[in-house]
N, C-alpha and C positions, 0 to 999 in steps of 0.2 A: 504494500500500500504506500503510494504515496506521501511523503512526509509535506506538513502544510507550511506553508513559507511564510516567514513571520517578518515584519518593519524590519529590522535589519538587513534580510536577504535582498528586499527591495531597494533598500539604500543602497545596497551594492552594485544592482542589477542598473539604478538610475547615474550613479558614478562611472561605472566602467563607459554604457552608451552615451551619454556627456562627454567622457574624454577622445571614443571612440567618434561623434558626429561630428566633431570640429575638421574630422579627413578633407579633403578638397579634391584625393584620386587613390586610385589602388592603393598603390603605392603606403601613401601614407598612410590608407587606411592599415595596412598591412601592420606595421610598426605600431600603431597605436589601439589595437589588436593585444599585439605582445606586449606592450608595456602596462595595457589593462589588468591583464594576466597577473603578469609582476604584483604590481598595486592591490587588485582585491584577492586577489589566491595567493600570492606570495610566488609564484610558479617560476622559478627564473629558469628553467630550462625547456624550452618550448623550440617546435620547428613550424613552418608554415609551404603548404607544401603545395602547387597550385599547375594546372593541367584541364586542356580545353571538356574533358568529361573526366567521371570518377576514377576510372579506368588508367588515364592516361596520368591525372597526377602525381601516380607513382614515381614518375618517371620525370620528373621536372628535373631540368641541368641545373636549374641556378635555386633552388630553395632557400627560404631566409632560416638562418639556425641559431638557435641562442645559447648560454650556458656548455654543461657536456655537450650536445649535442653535434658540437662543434668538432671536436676530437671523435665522435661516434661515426661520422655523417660517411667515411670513406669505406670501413667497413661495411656498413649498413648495406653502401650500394653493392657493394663488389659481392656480399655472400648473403646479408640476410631479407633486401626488397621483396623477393616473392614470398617469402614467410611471415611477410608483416602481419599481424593478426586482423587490422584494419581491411585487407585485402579479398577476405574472406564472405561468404553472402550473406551470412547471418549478418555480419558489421556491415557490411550495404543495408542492408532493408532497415533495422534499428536505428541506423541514422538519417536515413532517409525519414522516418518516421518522427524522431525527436531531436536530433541534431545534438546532440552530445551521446557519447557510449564509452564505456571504461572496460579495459583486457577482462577485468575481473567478472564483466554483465557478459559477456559470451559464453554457451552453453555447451559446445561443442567445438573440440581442437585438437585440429589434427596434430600430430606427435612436432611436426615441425615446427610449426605454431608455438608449440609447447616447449622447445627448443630457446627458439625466438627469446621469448618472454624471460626464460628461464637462463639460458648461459650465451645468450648477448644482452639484456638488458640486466636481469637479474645479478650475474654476477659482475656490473656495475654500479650497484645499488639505488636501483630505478626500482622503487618499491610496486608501482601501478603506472601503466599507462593510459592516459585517455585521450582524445581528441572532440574536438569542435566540425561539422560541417557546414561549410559555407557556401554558397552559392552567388555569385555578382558578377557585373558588366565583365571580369576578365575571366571567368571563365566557374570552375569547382575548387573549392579546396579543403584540404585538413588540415586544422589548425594542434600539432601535437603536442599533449602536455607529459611533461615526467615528471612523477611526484616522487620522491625520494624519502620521506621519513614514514608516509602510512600512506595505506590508499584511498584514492579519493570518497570522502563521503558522500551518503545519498543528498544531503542537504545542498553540498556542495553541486554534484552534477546536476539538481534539479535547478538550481542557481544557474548555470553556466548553459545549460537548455534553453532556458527563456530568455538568457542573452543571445545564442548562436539564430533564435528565429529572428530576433531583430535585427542583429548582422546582416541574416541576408538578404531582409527585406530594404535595409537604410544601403549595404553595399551593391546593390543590382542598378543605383540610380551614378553610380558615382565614375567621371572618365576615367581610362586606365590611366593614363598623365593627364595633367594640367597643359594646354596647349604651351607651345616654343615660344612659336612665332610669336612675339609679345609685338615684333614689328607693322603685323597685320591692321593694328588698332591705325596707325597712318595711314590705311588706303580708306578711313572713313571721314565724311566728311564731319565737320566741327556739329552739327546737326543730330549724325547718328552717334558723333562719340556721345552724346548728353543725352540721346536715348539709352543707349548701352549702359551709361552709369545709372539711369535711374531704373533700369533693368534689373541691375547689378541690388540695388537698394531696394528691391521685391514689389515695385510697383504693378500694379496691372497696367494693359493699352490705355484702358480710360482714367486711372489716376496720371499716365502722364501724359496724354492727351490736354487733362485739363491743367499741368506743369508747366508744360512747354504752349501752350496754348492754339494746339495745331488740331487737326481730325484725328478718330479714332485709328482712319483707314487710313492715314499715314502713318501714322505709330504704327498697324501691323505690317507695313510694305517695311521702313526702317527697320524693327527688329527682324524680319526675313531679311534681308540685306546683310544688315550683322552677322546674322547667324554663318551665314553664308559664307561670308568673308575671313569670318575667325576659324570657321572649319568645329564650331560649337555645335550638339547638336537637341541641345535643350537650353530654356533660360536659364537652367537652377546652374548647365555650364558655364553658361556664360557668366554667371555671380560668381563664380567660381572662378575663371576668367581672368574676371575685372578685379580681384582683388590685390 
């Protein structure tokens, strides 16, 4: 049975997504992710692991890795990736369903698996392993945590659940970069920069229609025009953008 989450759980749940909404792209959502982690779990050895389906994430060249994991990450590839326990269908479908899952909730493991867990994590003193599933604009990912004095509790994974659905509903909105070209804002005229900023500062057409004191239907030709030109491909980029 489910354990009931009490005022403090939530206070964590609203901390971590605060520090994690301030992202402006993958990227940084990535790092601020991990550093969540850090802050309300204490978790300093985490990897993030990210692949255009489930499937393929295993296989990411460039993973971000923190903590041990850093010294783990060569071994990992070269002998134990296919035995990840994550890898397995049981840990497909459980996290497809609730977006967090720990080594310890799987029912069923094959000897390799068993392996895995046991004389390459274990005898590193990786007490429990669990991961986060994410879903956003760049693709799928698992966010791995290693917990090293005990294993994760229920209260904890029920916590880190109702963050990983927020994740990937707040990360599916967000670019994989912040655009470069910061030069592009000169091919607009003085017109559309001052749409753009009041864009940028979450106006709708008709609040700055009545700003700038022009039609509605030129406000929306101007922010096409923008959009177009900065290569943005929502306003919420474009805030993003212009910051």
């Amino acid at each position: 049975m489910a354990t009931a989450l009490e005022v403090d759980d939530y206070r964590r749940v609203f901390r971590f997504l605060e520090h994690v909404q301030e992202s402006r792209a993958i990227g940084e959502f990535k790092n601020r992710v991990i550093e969540a982690l850090h802050r309300e779990f204490g978790l300093r050895n985490s990897t993030f692991f990210t692949g255009p389906s489930y499937g393929a994430l295993f296989e990411d060249p460039d993973p971000m890795l923190y903590g041990r994991t850093v010294a783990l990450f060569d071994e990992y590839r070269s002998d134990w990736v296919d035995y990840d326990v994550f890898q397995l269908d049981e840990a497909r479908v459980k996290l497809e369903q609730s977006g967090v899952l720990s080594a310890h909730d799987l029912t069923v493991l094959p000897e390799a698996s068993r392996m895995y867990l046991r004389d390459f994590l274990g005898r590193r003193g990786v007490a429990d392993v669990g991961t986060l599933y994410l879903r956003h604009s760049d693709g799928h990912s698992l966010v791995g945590m290693f917990a090293v004095d005990a294993p994760f509790s229920e209260r904890d994974l029920q916590v880190l659940g109702v963050i990983a659905k927020q994740l990937t509903v707040f990360g599916r909105n967000l670019p994989h970069d912040l655009p470069s070209a910061v030069g592009r804002l000169d091919r607009l005229t003085p017109r559309q920069r001052d749409v753009a900023a009041l864009v940028a500062q979450g106006m709708s057409n008709a609040e700055i229609a009545a700003t700038l004191v022009i039609a509605e239907d030129t406000v929306k030709k101007h922010v096409s025009h923008v959009l177009s030109v900065t290569g943005c491909r929502s306003r919420t980029e474009l805030a993003l953008y212009m910051q």
